[in-house]
C-alpha positions as CSV (number, residue, x, y, z in Angstrom):
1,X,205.5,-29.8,204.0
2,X,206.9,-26.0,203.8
3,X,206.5,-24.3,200.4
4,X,210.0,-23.1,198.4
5,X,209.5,-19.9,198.9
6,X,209.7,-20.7,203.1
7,X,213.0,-22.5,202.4
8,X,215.4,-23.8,199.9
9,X,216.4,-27.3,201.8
10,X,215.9,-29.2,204.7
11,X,219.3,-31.0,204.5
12,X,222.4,-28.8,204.7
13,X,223.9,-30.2,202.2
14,X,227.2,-28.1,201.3
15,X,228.6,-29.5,204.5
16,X,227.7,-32.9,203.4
17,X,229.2,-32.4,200.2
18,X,232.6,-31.4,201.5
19,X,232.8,-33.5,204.2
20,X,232.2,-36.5,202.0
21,X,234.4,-35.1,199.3
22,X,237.3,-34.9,201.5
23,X,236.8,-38.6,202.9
24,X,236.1,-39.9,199.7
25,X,239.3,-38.2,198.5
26,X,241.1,-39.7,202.0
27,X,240.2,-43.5,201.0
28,X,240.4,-42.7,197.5
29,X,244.0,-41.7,198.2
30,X,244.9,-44.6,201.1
31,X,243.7,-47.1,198.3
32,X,245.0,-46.1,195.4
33,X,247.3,-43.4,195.6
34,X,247.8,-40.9,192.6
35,X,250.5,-38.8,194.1
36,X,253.8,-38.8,192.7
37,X,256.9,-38.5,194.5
38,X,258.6,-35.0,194.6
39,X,256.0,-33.0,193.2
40,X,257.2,-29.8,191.6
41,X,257.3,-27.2,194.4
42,X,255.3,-24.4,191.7
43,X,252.2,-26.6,191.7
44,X,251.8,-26.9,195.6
45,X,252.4,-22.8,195.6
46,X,249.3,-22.7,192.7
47,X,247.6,-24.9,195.1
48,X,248.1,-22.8,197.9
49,X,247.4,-19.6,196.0
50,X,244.4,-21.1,194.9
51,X,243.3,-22.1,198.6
52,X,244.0,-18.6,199.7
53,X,242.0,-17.2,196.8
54,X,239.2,-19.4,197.5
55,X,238.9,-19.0,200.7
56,X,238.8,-15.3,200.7
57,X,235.9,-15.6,198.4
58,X,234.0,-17.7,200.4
59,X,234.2,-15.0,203.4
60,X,233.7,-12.1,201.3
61,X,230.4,-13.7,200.2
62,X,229.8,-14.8,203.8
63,X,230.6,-11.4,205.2
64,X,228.5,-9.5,202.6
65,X,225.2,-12.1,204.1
66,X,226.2,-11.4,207.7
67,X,226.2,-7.5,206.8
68,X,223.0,-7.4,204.9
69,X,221.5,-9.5,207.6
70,X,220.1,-12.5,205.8
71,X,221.4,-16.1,207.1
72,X,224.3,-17.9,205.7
73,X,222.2,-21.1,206.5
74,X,221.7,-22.6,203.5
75,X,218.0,-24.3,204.8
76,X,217.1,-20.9,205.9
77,X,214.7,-18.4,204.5
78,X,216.5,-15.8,202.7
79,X,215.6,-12.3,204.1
80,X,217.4,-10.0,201.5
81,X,218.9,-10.3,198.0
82,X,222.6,-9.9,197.8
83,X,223.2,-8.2,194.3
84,X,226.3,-6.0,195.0
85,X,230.0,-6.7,196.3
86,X,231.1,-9.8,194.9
87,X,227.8,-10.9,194.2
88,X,227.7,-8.4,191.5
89,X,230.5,-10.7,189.9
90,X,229.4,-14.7,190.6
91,X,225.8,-15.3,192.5
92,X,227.4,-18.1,194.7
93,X,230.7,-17.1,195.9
94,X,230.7,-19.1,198.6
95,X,230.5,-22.4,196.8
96,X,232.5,-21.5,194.2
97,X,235.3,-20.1,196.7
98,X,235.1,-23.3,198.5
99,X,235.2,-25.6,195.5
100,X,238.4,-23.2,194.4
101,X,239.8,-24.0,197.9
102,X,239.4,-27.5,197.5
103,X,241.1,-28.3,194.1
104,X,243.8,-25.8,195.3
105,X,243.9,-28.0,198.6
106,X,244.1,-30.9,196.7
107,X,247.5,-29.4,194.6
108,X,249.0,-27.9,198.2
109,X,249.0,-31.0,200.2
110,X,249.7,-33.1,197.0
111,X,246.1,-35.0,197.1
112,X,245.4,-35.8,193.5
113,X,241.7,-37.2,194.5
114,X,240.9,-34.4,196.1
115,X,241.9,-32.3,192.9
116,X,239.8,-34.5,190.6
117,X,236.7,-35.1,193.5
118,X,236.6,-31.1,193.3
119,X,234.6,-30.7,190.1
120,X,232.3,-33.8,191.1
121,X,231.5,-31.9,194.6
122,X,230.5,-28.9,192.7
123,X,228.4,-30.3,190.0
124,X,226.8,-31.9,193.2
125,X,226.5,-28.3,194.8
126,X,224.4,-26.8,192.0
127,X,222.3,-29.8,191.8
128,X,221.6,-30.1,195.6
129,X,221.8,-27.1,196.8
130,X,222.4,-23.9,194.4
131,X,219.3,-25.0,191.7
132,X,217.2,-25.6,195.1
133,X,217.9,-21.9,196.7
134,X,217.4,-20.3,192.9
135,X,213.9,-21.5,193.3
136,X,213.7,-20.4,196.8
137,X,214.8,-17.0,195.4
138,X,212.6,-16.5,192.5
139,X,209.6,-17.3,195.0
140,X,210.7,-14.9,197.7
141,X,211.6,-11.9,195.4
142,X,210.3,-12.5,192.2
143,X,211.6,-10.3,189.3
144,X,214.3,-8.6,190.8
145,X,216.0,-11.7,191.1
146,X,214.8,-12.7,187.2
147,X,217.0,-9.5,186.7
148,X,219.7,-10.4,188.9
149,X,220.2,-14.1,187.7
150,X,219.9,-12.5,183.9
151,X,223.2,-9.8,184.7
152,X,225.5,-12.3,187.2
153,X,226.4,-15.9,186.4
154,X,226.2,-18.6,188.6
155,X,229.6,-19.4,189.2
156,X,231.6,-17.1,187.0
157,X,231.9,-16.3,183.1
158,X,229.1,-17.9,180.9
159,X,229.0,-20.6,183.3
């Protein structure tokens, strides 16, 4: 059995967390459709603003990780701490760029489940995999990221 500070996970589970979420929200949605008919044109633009929006968050963080050379894998041993960029602003943008992309998915294509599964999918990101690699990261670097996780909030504003 590998210590924390070798790895956060063994399961990769932010795929398995949005792949489920989108074929719960697909059977949710054949079942016992929510969507109403001629939905207000304004709420699928917010939707796709918000899909764009999220999305570019979840490169930038992904881009900043490939540049300071330490693996967007999230079983993986982390090799550096990411404290400026966008991570000087939310210490996942990833997950919460994808969980913005999802509930603004879920307004664009006019999925209601997929809106309301959105919340659910994050809640289960922090619990599987975000409160896993904050233990990874205290073991690997210690204070510095004591520091980091005091100044930058986990998703964004007090949250």
């Amino acid at each position: 059995m590998s210590d924390i500070s070798d790895r956060p996970n063994r399961l990769h589970w932010p795929p398995i967390l949005y792949a489920g979420t989108l074929v719960a929200a697909g059977l949710l949605e054949w079942l016992y459709p929510l969507a109403p008919n001629g939905v207000w044109w304004g709420l699928r633009l917010a939707g796709a603003g918000l899909l764009v929006m999220g999305l570019a968050l979840a490169v930038s963080g992904f881009n900043t990780f490939r540049r300071l050379g330490t693996p967007v894998d999230p079983t993986a041993r982390a090799e550096v701490l990411a404290t400026g960029g966008i991570y000087a602003v939310t210490r996942n943008p990833m997950y919460l760029g994808i969980s913005i992309a999802f509930a603004g998915l879920g307004l664009a294509s006019n999925w209601p489940w997929l809106l309301l599964l959105a919340p659910a999918m994050a809640i289960g990101l922090q619990k599987l995999a975000i409160e896993r690699e904050e233990r990874h990261l205290e073991a690997r670097f210690g204070a510095s990221y004591r520091a980091y996780r005091e100044r930058v909030p986990r998703w964004f504003g007090p949250f």
